[in-house]
VOROFI-766240 format. One record per residue (C-alpha): x, y, z. Coordinates in steps of 0.05 Angstrom, whole numbers, plus 5000, padded with zeros to 4 digits. Layout:
N
XYZ...
END
This chain:
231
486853695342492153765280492253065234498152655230501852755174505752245156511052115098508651635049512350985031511150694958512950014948515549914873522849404880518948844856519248454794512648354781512547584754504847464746505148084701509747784657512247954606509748614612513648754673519848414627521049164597516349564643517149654722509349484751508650104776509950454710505050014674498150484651490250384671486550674631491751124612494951264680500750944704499850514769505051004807499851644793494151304806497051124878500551824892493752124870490651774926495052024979497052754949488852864952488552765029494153315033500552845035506253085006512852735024514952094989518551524989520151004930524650464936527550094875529549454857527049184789529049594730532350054782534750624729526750634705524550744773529551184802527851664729520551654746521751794816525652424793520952684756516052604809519952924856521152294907526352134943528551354922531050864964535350364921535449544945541649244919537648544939530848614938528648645013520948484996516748945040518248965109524648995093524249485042521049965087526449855142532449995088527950615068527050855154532651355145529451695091522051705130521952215180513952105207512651685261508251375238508951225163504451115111505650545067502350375002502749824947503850094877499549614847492549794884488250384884481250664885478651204840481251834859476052224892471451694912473751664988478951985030479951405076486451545094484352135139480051615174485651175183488951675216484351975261483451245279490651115294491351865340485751545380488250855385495850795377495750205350501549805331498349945248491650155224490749725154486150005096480149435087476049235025469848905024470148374982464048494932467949244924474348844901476648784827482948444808483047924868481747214871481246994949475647024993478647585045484847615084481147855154475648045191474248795221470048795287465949305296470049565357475149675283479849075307482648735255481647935279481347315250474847115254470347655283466348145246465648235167470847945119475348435089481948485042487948855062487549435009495349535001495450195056497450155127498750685173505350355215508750595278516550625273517450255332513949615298520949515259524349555320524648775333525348545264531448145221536148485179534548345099528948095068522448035106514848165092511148665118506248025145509947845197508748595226501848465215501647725252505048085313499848635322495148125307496547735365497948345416490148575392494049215367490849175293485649595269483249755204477750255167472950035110474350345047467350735015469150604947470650104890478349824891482649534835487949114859492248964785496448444797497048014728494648164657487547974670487448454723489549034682484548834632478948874673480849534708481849834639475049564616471349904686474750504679472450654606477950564556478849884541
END
């Protein structure tokens, strides 16, 4: 059976506030790890399980974004309000030809080459059709977050509420277009996609094999500089 492909959907409009003030002069995904901006360290993940087409939309610092998306060769989806992220992926749905999409925070990431779990993930999701199939950290493989976990994967790979082990949405989800089908116009977050499937028992995620680095304020980004060598 041929993998889905799908395109890839990077989340970057945001403004970043518990980065400040680093994010004053520097869009998030543009700021470095260990010498890598947050941006490559994401499209490394997905370009090393063989995805190629991309998405970016842009919000904060627009003209910094839109640059590094040139020179990246992605297509750009510009927010003249910022949309957050359910509604920055609908804006972005005439750009997105897959069905389903990939969609990925800019601001988390795991080392590249230390799992190709997004091949899993999609296996999972030809099997299942789900409405999504989330990426899921175990906690004590988490750097960069403070809360306990967000879910809890079943062993059947359900995401639920309270059975199985406790895991943290990593920042990936494999979505199927028709998800945004009953959703508002303008801002919404990608959460309330998540709820819905939720309920329906259409959510299912796969356990990521490999340290993560969620950097989401200045601490963060300290720490994942220090674990990856170069602080």
């Amino acid at each position: 059976m041929t993998r889905l492909k799908p395109d890839v959907m990077l989340l970057a409009a945001g403004y970043g506030k518990r980065m400040l003030p680093l994010t004053e002069t520097t869009p998030k995904p543009l700021l470095k790890v260990a010498g890598t901006a947050l941006l490559d360290r994401v499209l490394a993940n997905a370009r090393d399980e063989d995805l190629d087409r991309f998405v970016l939309n842009a919000h904060h610092l627009s003209a910094q974004m839109q640059e590094a998306a040139r020179e990246r060769g992605i297509a750009v989806s510009v927010e003249p309000e910022l949309l957050n992220t359910g509604g920055g992926v609908k804006l972005a749905l005439g750009l997105l030809e897959s069905d389903p999409i990939l969609v990925m925070n800019t601001d988390a990431f795991w080392p590249q080459g230390a799992d190709a779990p997004i091949g899993r993930m999609l296996d999972l999701f030809a099997e299942k059709r789900p409405d999504m199939v989330l990426l899921c950290i175990q906690p004590h493989r988490a750097h960069g977050f403070h809360r306990s976990h967000d879910f809890c994967l079943a062993p059947d790979a359900h995401v639920t509420l309270d059975r199985g082990q406790p895991v943290i949405y990593g920042g990936v989800a494999v979505i199927a277009r028709k998800a945004f089908e009953i959703t508002p116009e303008g801002p919404f977050s990608l959460t309330m996609l998540f709820d819905r499937a939720l309920e329906h028992n259409r959510l299912y995620g796969i356990v990521l094999d490999s340290p993560w680095y969620h950097v989401g304020d200045p601490a963060a980004l300290h720490e994942a500089d220090h674990l990856l060598g170069t602080a």
